[in-house]
C-alpha positions in Angstrom: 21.4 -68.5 58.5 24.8 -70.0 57.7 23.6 -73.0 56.0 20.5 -74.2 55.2 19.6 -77.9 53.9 20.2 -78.6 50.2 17.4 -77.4 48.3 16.5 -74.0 50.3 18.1 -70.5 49.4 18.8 -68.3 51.9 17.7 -64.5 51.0 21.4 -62.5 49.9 22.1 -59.2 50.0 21.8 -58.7 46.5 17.9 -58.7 46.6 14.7 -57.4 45.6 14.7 -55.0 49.3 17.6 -52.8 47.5 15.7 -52.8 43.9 13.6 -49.5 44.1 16.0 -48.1 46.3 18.8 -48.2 43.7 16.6 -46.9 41.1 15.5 -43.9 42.4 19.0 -43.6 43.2 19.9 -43.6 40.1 17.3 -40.3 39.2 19.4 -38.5 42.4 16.3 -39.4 44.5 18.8 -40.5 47.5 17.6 -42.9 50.6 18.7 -44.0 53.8 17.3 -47.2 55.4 17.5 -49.3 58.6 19.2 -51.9 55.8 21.6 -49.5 53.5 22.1 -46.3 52.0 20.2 -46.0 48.4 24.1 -44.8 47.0 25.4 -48.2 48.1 22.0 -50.4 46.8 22.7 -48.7 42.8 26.7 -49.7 43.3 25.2 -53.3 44.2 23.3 -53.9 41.3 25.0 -52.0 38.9 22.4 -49.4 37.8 23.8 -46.4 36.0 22.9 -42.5 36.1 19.6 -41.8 34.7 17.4 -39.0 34.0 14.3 -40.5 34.5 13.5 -44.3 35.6 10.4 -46.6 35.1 10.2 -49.4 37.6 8.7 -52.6 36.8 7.8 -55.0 39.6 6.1 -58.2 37.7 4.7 -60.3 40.2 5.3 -64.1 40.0 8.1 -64.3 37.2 11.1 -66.0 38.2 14.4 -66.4 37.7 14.2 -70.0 36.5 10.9 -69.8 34.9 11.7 -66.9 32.7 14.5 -69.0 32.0 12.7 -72.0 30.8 10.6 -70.2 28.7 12.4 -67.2 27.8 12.0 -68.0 24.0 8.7 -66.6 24.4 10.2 -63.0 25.5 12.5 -61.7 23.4 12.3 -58.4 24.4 13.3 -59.2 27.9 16.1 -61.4 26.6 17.6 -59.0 24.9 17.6 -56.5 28.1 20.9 -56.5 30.0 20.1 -59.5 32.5 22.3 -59.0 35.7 22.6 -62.1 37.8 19.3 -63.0 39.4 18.4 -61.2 42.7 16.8 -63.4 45.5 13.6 -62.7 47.0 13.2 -62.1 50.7 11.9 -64.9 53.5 9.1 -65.5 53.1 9.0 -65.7 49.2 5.5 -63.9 48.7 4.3 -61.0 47.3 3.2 -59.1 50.8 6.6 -59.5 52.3 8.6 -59.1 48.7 6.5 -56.4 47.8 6.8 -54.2 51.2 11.2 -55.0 51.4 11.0 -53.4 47.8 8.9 -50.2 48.6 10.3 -49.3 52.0 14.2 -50.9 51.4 13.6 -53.0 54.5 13.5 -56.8 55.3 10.2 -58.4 56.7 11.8 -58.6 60.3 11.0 -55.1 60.5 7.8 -54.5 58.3 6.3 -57.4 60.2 4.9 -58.6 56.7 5.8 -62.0 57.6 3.6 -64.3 54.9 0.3 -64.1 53.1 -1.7 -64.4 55.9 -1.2 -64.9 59.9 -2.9 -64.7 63.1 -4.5 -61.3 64.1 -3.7 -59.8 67.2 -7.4 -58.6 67.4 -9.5 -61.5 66.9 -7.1 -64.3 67.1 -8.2 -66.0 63.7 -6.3 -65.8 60.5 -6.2 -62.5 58.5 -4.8 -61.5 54.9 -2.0 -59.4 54.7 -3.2 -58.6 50.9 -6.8 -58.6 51.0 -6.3 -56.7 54.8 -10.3 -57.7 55.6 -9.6 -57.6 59.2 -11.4 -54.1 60.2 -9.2 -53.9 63.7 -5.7 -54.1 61.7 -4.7 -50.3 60.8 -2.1 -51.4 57.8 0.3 -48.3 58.7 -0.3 -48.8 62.3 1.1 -52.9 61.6 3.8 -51.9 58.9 5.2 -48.5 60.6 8.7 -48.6 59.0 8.7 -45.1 56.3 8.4 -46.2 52.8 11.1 -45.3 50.4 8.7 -42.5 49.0 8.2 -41.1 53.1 12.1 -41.4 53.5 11.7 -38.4 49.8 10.0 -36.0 51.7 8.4 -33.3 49.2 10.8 -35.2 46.7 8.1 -38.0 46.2 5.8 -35.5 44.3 8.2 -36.6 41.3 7.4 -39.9 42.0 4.1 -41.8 40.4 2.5 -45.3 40.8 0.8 -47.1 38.3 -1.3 -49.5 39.6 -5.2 -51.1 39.1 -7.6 -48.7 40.7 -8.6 -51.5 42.9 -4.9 -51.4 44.8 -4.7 -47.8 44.8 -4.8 -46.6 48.5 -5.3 -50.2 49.2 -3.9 -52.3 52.7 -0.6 -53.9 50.9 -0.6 -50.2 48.9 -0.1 -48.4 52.2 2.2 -50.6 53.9 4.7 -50.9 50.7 4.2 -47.9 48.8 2.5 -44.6 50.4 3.9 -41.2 49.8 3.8 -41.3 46.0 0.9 -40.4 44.2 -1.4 -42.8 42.3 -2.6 -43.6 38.6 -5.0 -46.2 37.9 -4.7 -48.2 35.1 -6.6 -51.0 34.0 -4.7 -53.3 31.6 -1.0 -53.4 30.7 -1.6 -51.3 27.2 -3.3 -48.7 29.3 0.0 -49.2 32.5 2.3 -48.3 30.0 0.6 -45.3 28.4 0.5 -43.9 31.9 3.6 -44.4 32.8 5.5 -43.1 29.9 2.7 -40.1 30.0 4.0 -39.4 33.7 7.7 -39.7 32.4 7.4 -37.4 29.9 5.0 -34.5 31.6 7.8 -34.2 34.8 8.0 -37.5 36.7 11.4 -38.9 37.9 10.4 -42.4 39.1 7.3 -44.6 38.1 6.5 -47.3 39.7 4.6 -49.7 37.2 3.0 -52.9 39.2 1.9 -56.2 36.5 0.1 -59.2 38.0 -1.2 -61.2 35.8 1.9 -63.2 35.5 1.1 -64.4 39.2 -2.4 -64.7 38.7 -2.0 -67.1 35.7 0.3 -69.2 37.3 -1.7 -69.4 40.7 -4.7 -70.9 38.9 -2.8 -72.9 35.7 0.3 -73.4 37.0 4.0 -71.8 35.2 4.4 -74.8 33.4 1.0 -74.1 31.4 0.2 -72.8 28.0 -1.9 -70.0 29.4 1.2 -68.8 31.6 3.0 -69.0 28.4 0.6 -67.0 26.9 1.3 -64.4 29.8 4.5 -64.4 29.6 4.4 -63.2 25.5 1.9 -60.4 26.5 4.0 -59.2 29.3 7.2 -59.1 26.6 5.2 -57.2 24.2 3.9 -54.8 26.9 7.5 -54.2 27.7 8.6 -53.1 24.0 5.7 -50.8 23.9 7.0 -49.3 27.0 10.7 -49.2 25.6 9.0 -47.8 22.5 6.8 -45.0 24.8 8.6 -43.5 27.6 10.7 -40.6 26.5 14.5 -41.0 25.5 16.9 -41.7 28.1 14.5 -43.1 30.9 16.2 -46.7 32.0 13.9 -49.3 33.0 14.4 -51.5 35.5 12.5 -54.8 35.8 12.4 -57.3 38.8 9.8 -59.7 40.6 9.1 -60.3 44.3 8.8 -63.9 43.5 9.0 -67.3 41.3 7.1 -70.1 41.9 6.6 -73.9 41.8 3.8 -75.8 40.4 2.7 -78.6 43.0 3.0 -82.1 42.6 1.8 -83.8 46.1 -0.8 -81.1 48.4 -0.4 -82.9 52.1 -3.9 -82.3 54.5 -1.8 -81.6 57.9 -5.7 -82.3 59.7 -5.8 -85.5 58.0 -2.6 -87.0 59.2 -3.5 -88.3 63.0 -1.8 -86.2 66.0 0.3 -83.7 63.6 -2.0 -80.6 64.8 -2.5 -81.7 68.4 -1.0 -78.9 70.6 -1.7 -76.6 67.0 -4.1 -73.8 68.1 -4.0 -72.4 64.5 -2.5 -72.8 60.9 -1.5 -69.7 59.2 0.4 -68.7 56.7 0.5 -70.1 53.2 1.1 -74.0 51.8 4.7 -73.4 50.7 5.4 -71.8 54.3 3.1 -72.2 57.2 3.2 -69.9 60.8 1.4 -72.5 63.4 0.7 -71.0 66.6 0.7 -73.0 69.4 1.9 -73.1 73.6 4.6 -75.7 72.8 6.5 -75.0 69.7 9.5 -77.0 70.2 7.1 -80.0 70.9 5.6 -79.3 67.8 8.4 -78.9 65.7 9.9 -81.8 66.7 6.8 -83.6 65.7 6.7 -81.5 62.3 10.0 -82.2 61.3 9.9 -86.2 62.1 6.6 -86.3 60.0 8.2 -84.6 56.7 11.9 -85.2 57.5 13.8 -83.5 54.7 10.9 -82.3 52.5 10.2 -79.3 55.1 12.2 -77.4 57.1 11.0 -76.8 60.6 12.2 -73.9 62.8 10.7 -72.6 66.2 10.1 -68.9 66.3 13.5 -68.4 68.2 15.3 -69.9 65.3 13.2 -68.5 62.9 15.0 -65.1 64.2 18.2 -66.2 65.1 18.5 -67.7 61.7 18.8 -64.5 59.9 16.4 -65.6 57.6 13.8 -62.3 58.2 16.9 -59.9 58.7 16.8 -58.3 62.0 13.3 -59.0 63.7 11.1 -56.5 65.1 9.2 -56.9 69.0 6.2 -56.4 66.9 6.8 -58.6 64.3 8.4 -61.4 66.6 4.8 -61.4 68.3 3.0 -61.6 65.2 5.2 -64.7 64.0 4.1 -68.2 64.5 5.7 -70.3 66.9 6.6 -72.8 64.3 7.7 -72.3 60.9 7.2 -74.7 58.4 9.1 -74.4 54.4 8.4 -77.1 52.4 11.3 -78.2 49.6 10.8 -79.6 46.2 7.0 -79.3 45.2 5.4 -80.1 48.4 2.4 -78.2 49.6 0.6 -78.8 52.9 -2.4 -77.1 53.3 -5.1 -77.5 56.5 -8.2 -78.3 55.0 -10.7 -78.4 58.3 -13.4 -76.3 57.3 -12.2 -75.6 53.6 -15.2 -75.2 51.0 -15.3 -78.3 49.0 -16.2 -76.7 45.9 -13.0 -74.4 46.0 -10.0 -75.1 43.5 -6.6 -75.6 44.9 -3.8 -73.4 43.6 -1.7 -74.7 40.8 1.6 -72.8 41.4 2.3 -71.6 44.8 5.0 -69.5 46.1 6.5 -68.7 49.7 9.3 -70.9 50.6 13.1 -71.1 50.0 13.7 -73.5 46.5 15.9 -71.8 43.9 12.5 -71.7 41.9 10.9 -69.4 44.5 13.6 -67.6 45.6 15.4 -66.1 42.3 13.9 -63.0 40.8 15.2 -61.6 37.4 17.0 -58.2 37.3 16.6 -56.8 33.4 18.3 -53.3 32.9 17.5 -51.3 29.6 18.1 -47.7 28.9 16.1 -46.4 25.9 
């Protein structure tokens, strides 16, 4: 998309998608995407020749937030920070996750938001928690992952990941092909990383949450996350301490994140969901599916005005926002598209359990806040 209103980033070509790509590039382990050649991602970011690389994909820490509190992470500060990367569209951790494990945009890996309508029962599915026993995950996200695209290369190739994700729904559409190590906590991550490293591995991938997970429940702007953050720095100069000499790291994020101020019940406001046969998607960006999206949108978009951006499906993918857009994954879409700016979150609460929480800090749309990722490059 050329130009989007002021407060929305589109996602640039310097982003998370060319990440992993790039560094296994760097260990001679070259790929060849839809998107780019792995040769051309490294020059992009800048990575140098390596012997060995450990990948660190920190969900949740943005940009801007490790920014704002980067006095509690000085061993990230004092990595080589390269201008922050964007994200992909939609901002979320399925979507970011699968563009940095296969080098492709979400257009074609169909992973199109946190949840969305499934083509076998017609109700709303998770594209994380994949609890829809109809929905094969390879069979939805068929593009080769960047470990396929190796061949027999990938058996130098480990993941380090909770045993809980290993072999899991997001785990096979983003990362299949290497092989696994489960690791509990981000003491035991490290270990098994910098064991892999040093006993014949070229490439680890090493996965951290609880960055995310923090700011989900308390919000980024919370002691706790601050807390977080401090554990995650010290976690990272154990690893610089651990893996053997001459491995480069190499840390990103496949999202920031904004803390919400005003949480909007689209079923409360009178008329806004007639013609709506369902709400998907997440608060920050929301997939309604409906027979008359341009009707709808319409309506959206005089309801919220400049505080959301409104698109149809057909200028959902002629904006360029989701790269070039699969057959599959322009009938999984919504009709409607819905990004909210500033720290807006609309949510449908028909049906919604009472007793459950809301999220503090949400993620998914196009602000600066959710759309810049850090790049940190250190070779030990």
């Amino acid at each position: 998309m050329s130009t989007l209103p002021f407060g929305f980033v589109a996602p640039a070509e310097r982003s998370v998608r060319a990440t992993l790509s790039a560094a296994l590039d760097a260990v001679g382990l070259a790929t060849t995407t839809n998107e780019s050649h792995s040769a051309a991602d490294r020059e992009l970011l800048g990575l140098p020749e390596a012997p060995r690389v450990c990948f660190v994909l920190v969900d949740g820490l943005g940009a801007q937030n490790l920014a704002a509190r980067s006095g509690h992470a000085g061993t990230l500060r004092a990595w080589h920070g390269a201008e922050p990367l964007t994200s992909v569209a939609p901002s979320t951790t399925a979507a970011a996750i699968t563009a940095v494990g296969t080098g492709e945009l979400p257009g074609r890996t169909s992973m199109l938001s946190y949840s969305l309508r499934s083509p076998a029962s017609g109700t709303n599915f998770s594209l994380i928690k994949w609890e829809d026993p109809a929905l094969n995950p390879v069979d939805w996200q068929s593009e080769p992952t960047l470990f396929e695209r190796l061949g027999k290369q990938s058996s130098s190739c480990v993941l380090v990941q909770p045993a809980a994700y290993v072999g899991s729904g997001l785990t096979l559409c983003a990362l299949r092909g290497a092989s696994a190590r489960a690791a509990e906590t981000l003491e035991d991550r490290v270990h098994a990383a910098a064991s892999a490293l040093r006993t014949g591995a070229k490439a680890v991938y090493l996965y951290w949450g609880e960055v995310d997970h923090t700011g989900h429940n308390k919000g980024w702007l919370s002691e706790a996350w601050v807390s977080e953050l401090e554990q995650l720095d010290a976690g990272m100069r154990l690893l610089a301490r651990s893996v053997p000499k001459g491995t480069l790291i190499v840390l990103t994020a496949d999202h920031g994140m904004v803390d919400v101020t005003e949480r909007i019940d689209v079923g409360s406001v009178p008329g806004l969901l007639d013609g709506v046969d369902l709400v998907s998607g997440e608060e920050r960006l929301l997939h309604l599916y409906t027979h008359d999206g341009e009707a709808v949108a319409a309506r959206w978009q005089e309801e919220f005005g400049e505080r959301s951006l409104v698109l149809t499906k057909q200028q959902a993918i002629d904006s360029g926002l989701f790269g070039s857009v699969s057959e599959h994954a322009a009938g999984v879409m919504g009709d409607v598209l819905v990004m909210q700016s500033g720290s807006l979150s609309l949510i449908d609460g028909r049906g919604r359990d009472p007793r459950q929480s809301f999220m503090v800090g949400v993620h998914g749309s196009l602000t600066p806040e959710e759309m810049f990722v850090p790049l940190l490059v250190e070779v030990v």
